[in-house]
C-alpha positions in Angstrom: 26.1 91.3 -223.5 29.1 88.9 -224.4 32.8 89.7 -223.2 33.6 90.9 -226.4 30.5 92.9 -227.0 31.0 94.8 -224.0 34.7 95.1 -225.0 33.6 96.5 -228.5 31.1 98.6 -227.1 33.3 100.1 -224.7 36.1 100.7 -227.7 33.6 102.0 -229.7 32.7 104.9 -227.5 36.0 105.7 -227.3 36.8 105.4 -230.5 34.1 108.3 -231.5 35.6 110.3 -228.5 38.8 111.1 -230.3 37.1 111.8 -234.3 35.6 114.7 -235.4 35.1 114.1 -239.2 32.3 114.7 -241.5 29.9 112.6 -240.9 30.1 113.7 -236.9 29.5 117.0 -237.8 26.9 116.5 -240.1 24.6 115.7 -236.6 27.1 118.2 -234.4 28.0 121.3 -233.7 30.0 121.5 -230.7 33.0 119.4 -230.3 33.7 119.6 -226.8 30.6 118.2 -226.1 30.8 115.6 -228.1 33.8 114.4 -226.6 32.8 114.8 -223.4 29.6 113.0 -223.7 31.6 109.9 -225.7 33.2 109.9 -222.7 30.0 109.5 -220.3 29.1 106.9 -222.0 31.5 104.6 -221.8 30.4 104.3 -218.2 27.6 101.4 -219.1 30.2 99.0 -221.1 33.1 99.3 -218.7 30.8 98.7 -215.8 30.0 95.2 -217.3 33.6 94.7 -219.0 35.4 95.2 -216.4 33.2 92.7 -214.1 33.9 90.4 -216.6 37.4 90.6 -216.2 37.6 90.6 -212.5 35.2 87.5 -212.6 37.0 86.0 -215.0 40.2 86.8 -213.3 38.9 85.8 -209.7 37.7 82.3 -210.8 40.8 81.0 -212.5 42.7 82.1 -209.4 40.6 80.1 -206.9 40.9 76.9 -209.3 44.8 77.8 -209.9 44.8 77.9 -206.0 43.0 74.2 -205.6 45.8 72.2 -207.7 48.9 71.4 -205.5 51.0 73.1 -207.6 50.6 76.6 -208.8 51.9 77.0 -212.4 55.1 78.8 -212.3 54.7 82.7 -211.9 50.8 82.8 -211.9 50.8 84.3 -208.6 52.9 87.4 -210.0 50.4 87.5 -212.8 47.4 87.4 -210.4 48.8 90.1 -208.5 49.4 92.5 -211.3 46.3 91.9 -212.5 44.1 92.1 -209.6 46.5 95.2 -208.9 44.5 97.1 -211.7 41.3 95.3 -210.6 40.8 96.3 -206.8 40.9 99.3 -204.7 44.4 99.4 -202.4 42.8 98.2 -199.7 41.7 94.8 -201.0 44.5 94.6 -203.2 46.6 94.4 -200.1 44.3 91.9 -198.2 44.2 89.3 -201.1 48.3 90.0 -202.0 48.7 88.7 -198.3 46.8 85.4 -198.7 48.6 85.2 -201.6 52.1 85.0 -199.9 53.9 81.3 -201.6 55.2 80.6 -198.4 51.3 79.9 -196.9 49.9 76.5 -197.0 47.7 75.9 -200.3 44.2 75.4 -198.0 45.2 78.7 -196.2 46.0 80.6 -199.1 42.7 79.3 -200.8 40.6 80.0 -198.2 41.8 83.1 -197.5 41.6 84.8 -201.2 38.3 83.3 -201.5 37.3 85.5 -198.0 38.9 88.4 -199.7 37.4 88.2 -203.1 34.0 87.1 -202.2 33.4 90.7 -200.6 35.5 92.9 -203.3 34.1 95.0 -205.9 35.8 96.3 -208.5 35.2 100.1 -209.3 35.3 101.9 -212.4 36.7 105.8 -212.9 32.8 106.9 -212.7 33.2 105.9 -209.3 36.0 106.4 -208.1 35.4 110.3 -209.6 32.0 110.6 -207.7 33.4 110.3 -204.2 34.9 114.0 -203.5 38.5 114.5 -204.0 40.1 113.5 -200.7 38.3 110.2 -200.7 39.6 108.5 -204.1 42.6 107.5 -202.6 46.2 108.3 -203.8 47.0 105.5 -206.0 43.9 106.4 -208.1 45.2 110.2 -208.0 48.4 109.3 -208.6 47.4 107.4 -211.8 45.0 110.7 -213.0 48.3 112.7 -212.4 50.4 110.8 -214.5 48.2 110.8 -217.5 47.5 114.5 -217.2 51.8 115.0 -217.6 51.5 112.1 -220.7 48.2 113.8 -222.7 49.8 117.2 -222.0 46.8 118.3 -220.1 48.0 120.8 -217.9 49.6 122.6 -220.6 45.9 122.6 -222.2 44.2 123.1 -219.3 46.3 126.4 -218.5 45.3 127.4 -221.9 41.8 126.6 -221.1 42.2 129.4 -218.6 43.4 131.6 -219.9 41.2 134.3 -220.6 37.3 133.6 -221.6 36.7 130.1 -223.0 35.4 131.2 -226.6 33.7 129.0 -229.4 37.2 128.8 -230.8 39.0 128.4 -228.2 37.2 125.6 -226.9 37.3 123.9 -230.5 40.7 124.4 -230.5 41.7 123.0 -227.6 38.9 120.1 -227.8 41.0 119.2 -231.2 44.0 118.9 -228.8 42.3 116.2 -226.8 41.1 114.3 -229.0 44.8 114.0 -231.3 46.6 113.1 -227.9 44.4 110.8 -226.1 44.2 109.1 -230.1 48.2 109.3 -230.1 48.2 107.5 -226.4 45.7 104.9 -227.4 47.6 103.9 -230.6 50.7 103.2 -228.2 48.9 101.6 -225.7 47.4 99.1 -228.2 50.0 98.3 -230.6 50.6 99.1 -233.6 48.3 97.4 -236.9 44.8 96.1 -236.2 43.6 96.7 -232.5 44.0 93.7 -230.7 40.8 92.0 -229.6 41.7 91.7 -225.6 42.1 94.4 -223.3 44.0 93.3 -220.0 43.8 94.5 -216.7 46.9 96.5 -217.1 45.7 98.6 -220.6 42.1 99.1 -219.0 43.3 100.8 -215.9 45.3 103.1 -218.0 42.5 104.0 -220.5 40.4 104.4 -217.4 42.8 107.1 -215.8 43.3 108.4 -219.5 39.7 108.8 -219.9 39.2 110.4 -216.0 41.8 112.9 -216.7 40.1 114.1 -220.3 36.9 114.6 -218.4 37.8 116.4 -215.2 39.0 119.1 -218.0 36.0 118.4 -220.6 33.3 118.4 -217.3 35.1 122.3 -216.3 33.6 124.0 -219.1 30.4 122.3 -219.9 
């Protein structure tokens, strides 16, 4: 599949996260599990998007890093994207090589040794490993959407009392109007834009995380 059919693909899911009209319902009858599984599957399309992206954005770098001049400010771009691409630790190891005072062969040679072993996970990984082991910056990230989609406020709801038919629609409508809301201002306004950077995917990808750690407690 083509960058931008993994791209729409991978919208697409989402995009039938967050609607519950008609036609859904015709086929559904449970809307939290509708959402939830949306949300699962996305897993297949960002796997191969965002390999795209870190392929695309790792070979540019190494040609940037062959000419004798770097064009002015790519390294800061490189670095914010790759910020959003890599775990911590590689992030820091190729951010290093990366330093404009180095020599260009050193600085070359030594992104190249960085990026030929890196690996760019998604949030199905990343929430597979057990709590203490996904790292703070990844946590930290999951936090800050849970304060922006309100989802503390929803999850306290959640537990409140038993977790009723209605309940669980109700608060399932919640999700779905605030993670929309967030994804209208993370796009832009008008028609969505066809490229989704490194930046915008690592916020849907937290967005996303933090919708299913409440979606995946009451299955």
């Amino acid at each position: 599949m083509s960058g931008g059919g993994t791209r729409l693909a991978l919208m697409a899911r989402l995009a039938e996260a967050v609607h519950w009209d008609e036609a859904v319902r015709r086929h559904e009858n449970d809307a939290w599990a509708y959402m939830r599984r949306k949300l699962s599957e996305m897993e297949a399309p960002l796997r191969a998007y965002k390999h795209e992206l870190f392929t695309d954005a790792k070979t540019r770098l190494l040609a940037d890093l062959n000419r004798p001049l770097m064009p002015p400010g790519s390294i800061e771009a490189y670095k914010e994207a790759f910020e959003s691409l890599l775990p911590i630790s590689e992030y820091a190891d190729l951010s290093f090589h990366l330093d404009p005072g180095a020599d260009r062969e050193s600085r070359r040679e030594g992104a190249a040794a960085v990026l030929a072993g890196a690996h760019s996970p998604t949030l199905f990984d990343y929430e597979a490993l057990p709590p203490e082991r996904r790292g703070r910056v990844w946590e930290k990230r999951v936090a800050a959407m849970n304060a922006r989609l309100d989802l503390d406020r929803l999850t306290q709801i959640a537990e409140r009392d038993a977790m009723t038919s209605a309940k669980r629609a109700r608060v399932a409508r919640r999700l779905r109007r605030n993670l929309a809301e967030y994804m209208t201002v993370i796009r832009g306004e008008g028609p969505l834009r066809d490229e989704i950077t490194p930046f915008m995917l690592a916020r849907i990808e937290a967005a996303v995380a933090a919708n299913l750690r409440l979606l995946n407690r009451w299955r």
